[in-house]
Backbone as CSV, one residue per row, in Angstrom:
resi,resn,N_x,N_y,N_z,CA_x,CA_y,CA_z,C_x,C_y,C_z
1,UNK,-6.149,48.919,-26.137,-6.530,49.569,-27.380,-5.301,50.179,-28.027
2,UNK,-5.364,50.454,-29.195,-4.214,51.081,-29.952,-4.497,52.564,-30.299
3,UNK,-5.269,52.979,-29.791,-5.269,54.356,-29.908,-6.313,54.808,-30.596
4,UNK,-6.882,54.185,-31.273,-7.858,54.328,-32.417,-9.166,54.605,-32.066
5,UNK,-9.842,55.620,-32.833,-11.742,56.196,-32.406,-11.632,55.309,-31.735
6,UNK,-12.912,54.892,-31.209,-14.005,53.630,-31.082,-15.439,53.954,-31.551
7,UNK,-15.613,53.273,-32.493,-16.801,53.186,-33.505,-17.676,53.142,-32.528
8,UNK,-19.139,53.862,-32.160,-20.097,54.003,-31.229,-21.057,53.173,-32.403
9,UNK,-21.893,52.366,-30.998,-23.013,51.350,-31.536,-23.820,51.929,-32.441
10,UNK,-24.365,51.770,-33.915,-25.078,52.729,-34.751,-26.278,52.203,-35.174
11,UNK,-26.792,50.761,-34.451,-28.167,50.253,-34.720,-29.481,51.504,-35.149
12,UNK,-29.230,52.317,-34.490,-30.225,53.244,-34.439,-30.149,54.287,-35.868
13,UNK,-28.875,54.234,-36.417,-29.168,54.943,-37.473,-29.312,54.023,-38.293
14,UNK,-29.803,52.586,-38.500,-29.789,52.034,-39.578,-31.011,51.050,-39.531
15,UNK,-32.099,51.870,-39.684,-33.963,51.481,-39.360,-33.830,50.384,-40.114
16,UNK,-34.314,49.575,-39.884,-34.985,48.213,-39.807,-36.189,47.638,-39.247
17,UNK,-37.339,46.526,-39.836,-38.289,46.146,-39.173,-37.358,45.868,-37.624
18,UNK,-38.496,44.983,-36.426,-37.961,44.631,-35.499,-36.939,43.304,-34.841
19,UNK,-38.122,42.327,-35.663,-37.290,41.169,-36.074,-35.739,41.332,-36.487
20,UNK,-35.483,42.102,-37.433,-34.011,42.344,-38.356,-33.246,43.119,-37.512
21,UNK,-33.923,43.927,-36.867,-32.873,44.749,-35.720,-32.508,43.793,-34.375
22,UNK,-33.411,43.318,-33.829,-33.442,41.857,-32.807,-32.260,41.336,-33.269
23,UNK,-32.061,40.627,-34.119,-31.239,39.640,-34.858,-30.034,40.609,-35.107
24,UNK,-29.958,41.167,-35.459,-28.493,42.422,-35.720,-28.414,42.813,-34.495
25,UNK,-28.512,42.832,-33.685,-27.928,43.541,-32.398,-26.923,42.830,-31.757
26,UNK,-27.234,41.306,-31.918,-25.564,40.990,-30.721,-24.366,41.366,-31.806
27,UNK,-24.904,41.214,-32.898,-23.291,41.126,-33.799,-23.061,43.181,-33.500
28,UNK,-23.721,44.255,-33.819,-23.390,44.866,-33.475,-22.695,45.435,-31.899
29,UNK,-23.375,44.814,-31.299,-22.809,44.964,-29.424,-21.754,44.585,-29.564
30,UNK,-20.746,43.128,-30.500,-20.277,42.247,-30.325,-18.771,43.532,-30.778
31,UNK,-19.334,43.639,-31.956,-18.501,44.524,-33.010,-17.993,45.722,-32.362
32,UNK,-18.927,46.524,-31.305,-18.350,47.467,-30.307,-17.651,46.897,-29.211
33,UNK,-17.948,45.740,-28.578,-16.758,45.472,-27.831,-15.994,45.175,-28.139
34,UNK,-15.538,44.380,-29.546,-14.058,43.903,-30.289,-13.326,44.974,-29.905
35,UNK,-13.429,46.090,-30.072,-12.624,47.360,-30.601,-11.988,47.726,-29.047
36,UNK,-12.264,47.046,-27.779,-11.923,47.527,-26.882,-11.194,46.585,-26.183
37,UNK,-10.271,46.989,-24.990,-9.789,46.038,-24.231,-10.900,45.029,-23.404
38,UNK,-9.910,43.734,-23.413,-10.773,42.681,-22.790,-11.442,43.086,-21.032
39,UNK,-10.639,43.888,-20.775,-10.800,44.464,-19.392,-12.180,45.672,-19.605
40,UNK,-12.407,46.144,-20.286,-13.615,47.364,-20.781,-14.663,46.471,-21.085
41,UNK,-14.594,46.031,-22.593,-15.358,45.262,-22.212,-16.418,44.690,-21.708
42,UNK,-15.315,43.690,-20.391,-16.014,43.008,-18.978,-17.004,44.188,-18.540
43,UNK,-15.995,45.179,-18.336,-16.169,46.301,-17.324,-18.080,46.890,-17.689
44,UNK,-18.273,46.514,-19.332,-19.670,47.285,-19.552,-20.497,46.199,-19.615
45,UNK,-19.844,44.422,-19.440,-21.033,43.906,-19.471,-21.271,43.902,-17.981
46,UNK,-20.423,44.017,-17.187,-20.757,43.844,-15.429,-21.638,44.825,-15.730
47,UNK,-21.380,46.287,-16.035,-22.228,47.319,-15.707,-23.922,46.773,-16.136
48,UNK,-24.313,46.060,-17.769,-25.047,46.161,-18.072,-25.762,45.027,-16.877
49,UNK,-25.342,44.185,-16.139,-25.856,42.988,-15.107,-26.083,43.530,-14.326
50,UNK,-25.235,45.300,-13.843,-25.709,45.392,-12.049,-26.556,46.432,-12.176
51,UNK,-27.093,46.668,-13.355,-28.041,47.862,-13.929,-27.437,49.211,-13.726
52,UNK,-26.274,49.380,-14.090,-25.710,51.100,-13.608,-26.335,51.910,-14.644
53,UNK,-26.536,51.105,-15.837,-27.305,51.959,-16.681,-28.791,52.941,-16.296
54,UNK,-29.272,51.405,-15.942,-30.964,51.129,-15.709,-31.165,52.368,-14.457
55,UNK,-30.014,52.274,-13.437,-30.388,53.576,-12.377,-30.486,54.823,-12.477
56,UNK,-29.579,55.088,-13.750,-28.486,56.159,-13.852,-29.938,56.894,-14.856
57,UNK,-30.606,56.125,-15.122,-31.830,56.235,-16.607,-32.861,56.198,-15.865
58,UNK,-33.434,55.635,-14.929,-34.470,55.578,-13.771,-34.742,55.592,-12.884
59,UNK,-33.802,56.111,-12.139,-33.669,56.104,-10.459,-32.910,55.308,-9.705
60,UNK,-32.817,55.108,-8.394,-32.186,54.054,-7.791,-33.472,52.905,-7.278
61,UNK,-34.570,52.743,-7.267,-35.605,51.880,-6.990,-35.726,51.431,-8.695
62,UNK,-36.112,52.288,-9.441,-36.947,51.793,-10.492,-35.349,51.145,-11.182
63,UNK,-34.517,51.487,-11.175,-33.618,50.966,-12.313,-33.071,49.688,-11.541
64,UNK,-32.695,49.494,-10.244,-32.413,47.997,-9.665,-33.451,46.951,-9.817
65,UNK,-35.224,47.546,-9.967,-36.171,46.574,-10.052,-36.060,45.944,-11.827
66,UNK,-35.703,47.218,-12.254,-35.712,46.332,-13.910,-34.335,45.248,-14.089
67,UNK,-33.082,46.344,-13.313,-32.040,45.477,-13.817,-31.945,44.275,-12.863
68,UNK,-32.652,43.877,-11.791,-33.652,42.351,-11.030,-33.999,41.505,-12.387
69,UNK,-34.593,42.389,-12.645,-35.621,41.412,-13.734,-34.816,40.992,-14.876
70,UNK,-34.169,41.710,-15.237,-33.658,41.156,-16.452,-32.714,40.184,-16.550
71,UNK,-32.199,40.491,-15.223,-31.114,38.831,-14.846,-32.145,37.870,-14.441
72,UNK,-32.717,38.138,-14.023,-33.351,36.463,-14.069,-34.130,36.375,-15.077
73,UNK,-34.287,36.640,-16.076,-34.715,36.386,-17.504,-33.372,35.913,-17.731
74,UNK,-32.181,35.963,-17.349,-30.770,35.978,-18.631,-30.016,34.517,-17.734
75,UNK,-31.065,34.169,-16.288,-30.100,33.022,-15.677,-30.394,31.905,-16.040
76,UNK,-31.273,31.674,-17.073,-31.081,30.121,-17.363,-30.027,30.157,-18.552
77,UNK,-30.086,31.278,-19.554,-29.107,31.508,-20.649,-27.639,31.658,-19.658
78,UNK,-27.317,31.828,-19.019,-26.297,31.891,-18.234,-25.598,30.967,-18.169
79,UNK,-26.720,30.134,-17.445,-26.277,28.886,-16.931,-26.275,27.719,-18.183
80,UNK,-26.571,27.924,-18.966,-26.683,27.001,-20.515,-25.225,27.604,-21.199
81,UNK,-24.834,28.521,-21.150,-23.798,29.241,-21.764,-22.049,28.689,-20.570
82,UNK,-22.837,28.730,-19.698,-21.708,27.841,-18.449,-21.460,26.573,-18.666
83,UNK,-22.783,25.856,-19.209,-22.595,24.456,-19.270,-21.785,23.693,-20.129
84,UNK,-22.177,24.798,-21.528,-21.140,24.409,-22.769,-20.307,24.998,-23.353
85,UNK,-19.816,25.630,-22.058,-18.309,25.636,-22.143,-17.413,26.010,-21.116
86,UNK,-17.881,24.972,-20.568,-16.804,24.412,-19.456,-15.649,23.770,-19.584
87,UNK,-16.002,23.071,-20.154,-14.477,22.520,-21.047,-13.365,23.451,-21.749
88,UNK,-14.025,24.804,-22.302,-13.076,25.617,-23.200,-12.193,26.104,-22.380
89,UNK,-10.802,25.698,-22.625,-9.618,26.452,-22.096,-9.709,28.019,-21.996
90,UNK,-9.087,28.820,-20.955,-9.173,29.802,-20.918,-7.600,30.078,-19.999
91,UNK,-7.224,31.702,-20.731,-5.857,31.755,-20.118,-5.628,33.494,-19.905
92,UNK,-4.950,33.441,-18.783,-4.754,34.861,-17.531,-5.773,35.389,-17.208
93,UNK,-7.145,34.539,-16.885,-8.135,34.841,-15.852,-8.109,35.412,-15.157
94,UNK,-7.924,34.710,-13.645,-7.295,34.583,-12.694,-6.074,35.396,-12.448
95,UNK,-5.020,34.080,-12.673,-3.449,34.315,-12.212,-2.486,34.445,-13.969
96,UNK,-2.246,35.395,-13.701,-1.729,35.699,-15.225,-0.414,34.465,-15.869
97,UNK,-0.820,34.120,-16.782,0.407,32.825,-17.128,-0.310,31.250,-16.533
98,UNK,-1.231,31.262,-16.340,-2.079,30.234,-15.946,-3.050,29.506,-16.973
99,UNK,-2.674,28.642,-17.051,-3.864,27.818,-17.838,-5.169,27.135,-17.250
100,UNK,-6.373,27.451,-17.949,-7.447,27.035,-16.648,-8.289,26.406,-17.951
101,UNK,-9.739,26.499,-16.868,-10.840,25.981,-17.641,-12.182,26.743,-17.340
102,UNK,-13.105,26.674,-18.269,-14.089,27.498,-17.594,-14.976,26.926,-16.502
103,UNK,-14.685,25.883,-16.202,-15.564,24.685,-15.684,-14.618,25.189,-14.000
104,UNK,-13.272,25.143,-14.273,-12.273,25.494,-13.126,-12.928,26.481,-12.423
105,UNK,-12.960,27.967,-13.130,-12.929,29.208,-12.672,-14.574,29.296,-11.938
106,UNK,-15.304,28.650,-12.583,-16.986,28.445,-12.182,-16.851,27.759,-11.099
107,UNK,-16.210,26.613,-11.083,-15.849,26.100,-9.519,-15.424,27.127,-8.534
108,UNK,-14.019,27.408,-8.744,-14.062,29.089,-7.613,-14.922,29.634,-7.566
109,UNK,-15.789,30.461,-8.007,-16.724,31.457,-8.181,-18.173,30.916,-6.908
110,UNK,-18.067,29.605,-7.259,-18.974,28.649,-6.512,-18.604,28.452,-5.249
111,UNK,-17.681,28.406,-4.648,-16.829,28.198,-3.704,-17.199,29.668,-2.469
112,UNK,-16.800,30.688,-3.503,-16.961,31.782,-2.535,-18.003,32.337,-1.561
């Protein structure tokens, strides 16, 4: 980051039916992570996958059973989002100064 605020997500101050807010939300999520390092980021979508939210908001039973559920609602989109784009180059993954693929790095990941 360069030093600068970071604009906090503001869906909520800007009412909309549900449909229109549905539909505006990744570009806003999208628009709050631009503003941050690629490493942060990662860092809040891991969080939003291993439910640190969901516990931290409902317990340690009730918030692992939702954040269960919601990944496997999100693993076929996962795996559709893996598929097409596997091919897209990707670079300092891994090993910094490395040129890979996403198809590559999914292979490791698979491996382990």
């Amino acid at each position: 980051m360069n030093g600068e605020p970071v604009r906090f997500l503001k869906l909520a101050d800007n009412p909309m039916p549900e449909e229109a807010a549905t539909k505006a939300a990744p570009r806003v999520i999208e628009d709050f992570l631009d503003q941050l390092d690629g490493d942060q980021g990662a860092d809040i979508l891991k969080g939003l996958l291993n439910g640190d939210s969901l516990i931290a908001k409902h317990g340690e039973a009730a918030g692992r059973e939702l954040a269960a559920y919601r990944l496997a609602l999100l693993l076929p989109a996962i795996g559709e989002a893996a598929a097409n784009l596997a091919d897209v180059n990707v670079y300092d993954v891994v090993v910094e100064g490395v040129d890979t693929t996403t198809a590559v790095e999914l292979s490791k990941l698979a491996s382990n």
